[in-house]
C-alpha positions in Angstrom: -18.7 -1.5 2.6 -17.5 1.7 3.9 -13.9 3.6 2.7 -12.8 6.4 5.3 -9.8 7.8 6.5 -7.9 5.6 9.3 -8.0 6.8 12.9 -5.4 6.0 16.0 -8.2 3.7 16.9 -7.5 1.4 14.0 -4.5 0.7 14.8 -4.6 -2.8 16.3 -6.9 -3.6 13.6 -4.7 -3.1 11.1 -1.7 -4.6 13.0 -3.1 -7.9 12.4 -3.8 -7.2 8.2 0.2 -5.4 8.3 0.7 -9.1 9.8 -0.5 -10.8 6.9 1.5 -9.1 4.2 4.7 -9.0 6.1 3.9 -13.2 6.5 3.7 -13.3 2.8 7.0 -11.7 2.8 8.6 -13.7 4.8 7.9 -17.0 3.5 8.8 -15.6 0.1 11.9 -13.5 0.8 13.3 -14.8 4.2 16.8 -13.7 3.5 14.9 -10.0 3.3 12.1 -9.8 5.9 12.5 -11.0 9.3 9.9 -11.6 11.9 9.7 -8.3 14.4 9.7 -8.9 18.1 5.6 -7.4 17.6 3.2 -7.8 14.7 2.3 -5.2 12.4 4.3 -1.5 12.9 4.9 0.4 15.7 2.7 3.1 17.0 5.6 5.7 16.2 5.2 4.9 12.4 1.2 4.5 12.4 1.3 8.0 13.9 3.8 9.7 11.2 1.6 8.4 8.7 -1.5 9.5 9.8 0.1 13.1 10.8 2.1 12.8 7.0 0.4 15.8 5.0 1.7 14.1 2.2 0.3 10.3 2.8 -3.2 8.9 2.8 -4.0 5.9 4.8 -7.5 4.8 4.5 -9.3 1.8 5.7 -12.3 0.1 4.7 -15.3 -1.7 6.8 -17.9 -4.2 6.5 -20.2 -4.3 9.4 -18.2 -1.8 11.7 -15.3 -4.2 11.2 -11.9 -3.2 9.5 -11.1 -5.8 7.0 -8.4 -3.7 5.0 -6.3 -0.6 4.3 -4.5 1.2 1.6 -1.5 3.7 2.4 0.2 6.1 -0.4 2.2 9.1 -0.7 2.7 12.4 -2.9 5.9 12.1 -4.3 7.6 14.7 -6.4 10.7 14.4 -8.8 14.3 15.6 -8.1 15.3 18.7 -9.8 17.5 17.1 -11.8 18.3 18.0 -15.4 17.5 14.7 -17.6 14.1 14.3 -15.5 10.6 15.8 -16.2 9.4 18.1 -13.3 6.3 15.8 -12.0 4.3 14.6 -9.1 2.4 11.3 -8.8 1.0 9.0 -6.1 3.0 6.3 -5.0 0.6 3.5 -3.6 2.9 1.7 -0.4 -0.1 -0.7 -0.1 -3.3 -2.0 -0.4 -4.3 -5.2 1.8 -7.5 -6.3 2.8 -7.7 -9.5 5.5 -7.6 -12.4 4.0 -10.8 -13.3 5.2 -12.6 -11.1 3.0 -10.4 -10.9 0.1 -12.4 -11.6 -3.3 -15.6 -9.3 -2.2 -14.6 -6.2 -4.0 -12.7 -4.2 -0.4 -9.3 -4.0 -2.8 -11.3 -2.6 -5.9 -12.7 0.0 -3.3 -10.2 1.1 -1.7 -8.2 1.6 -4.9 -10.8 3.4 -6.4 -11.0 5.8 -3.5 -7.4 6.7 -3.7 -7.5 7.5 -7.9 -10.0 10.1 -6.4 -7.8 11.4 -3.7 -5.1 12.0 -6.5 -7.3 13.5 -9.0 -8.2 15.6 -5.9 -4.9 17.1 -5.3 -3.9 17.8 -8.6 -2.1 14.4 -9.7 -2.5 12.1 -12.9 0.0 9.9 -12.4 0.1 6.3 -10.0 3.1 4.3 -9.1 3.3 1.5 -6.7 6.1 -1.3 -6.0 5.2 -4.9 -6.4 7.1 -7.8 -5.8 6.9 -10.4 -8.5 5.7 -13.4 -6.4 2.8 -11.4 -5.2 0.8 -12.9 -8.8 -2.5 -11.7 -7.2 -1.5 -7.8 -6.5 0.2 -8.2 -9.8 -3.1 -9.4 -11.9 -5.4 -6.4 -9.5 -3.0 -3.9 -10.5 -2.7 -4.6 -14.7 -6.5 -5.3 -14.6 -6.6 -1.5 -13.3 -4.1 -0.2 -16.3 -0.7 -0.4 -14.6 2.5 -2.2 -16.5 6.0 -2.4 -15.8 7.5 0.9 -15.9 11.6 -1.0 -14.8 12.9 -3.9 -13.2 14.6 -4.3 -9.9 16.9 -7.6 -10.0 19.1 -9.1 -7.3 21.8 -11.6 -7.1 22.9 -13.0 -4.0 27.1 -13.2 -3.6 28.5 -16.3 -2.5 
């Protein structure tokens, strides 16, 4: 398997992955995520994250094929007084078709991006996962994340 850095030639590619993850969302949260009018994102927000100085979005192939992707972004602290001045990388995703999940592409792909922030300077990852999602959430303790805060939600009647 090979990790590199996406091109605007990936992007129907990874249209259909985007696909899977936002069905997975759907079916979980429907009263969040809708179904767009077309799968995966539009061309407008592929392109501001592959032009994004601050965001990596890398893809990974097996035979010349694109089976998954991981997108994250530098993120720096408010200059506020009670918080520490910092930096860390804040992982948006990692997905990898669900035809080849299981064969190591998610390990891979995470790996790659601990190097990118060691590269530029940062020692500290974050990422967002929703608590349904029990296989992101047993990848991501397995690599040495925990629970940093909560997000609840109550639904008025």
């Amino acid at each position: 398997m090979l990790v590199r850095q996406a091109k605007k030639a990936d992007y129907e590619t990874l249209n259909n992955i985007y696909d899977q993850v936002d069905i997975l969302h759907r079916d979980q949260y429907p009263n969040r995520f809708r179904k767009p009018d077309n799968i995966g994102r539009p061309s407008e927000y592929y392109d501001s994250v592959l032009s994004n100085p601050d965001g990596i979005l890398i893809v990974i192939e097996s035979d010349n094929i694109v089976i998954g992707f991981a997108e994250a972004y530098i993120r720096k602290a408010p200059d506020f007084p009670v918080l520490q001045p910092r930096k860390w990388l804040l992982i948006d995703g990692i997905a990898v078709d669900h035809n080849y999940r299981g064969k190591g592409a998610g390990q891979l792909l995470f790996d790659e991006l601990m190097k990118y922030a060691k590269n530029v300077g940062i020692d500290e990852v974050e990422l967002n996962v929703y608590s349904f999602n029990e296989a992101a959430i047993k990848f991501y303790r397995k690599n040495g994340f925990d629970n940093i805060c909560k997000t609840m939600g109550r639904k008025l009647t």
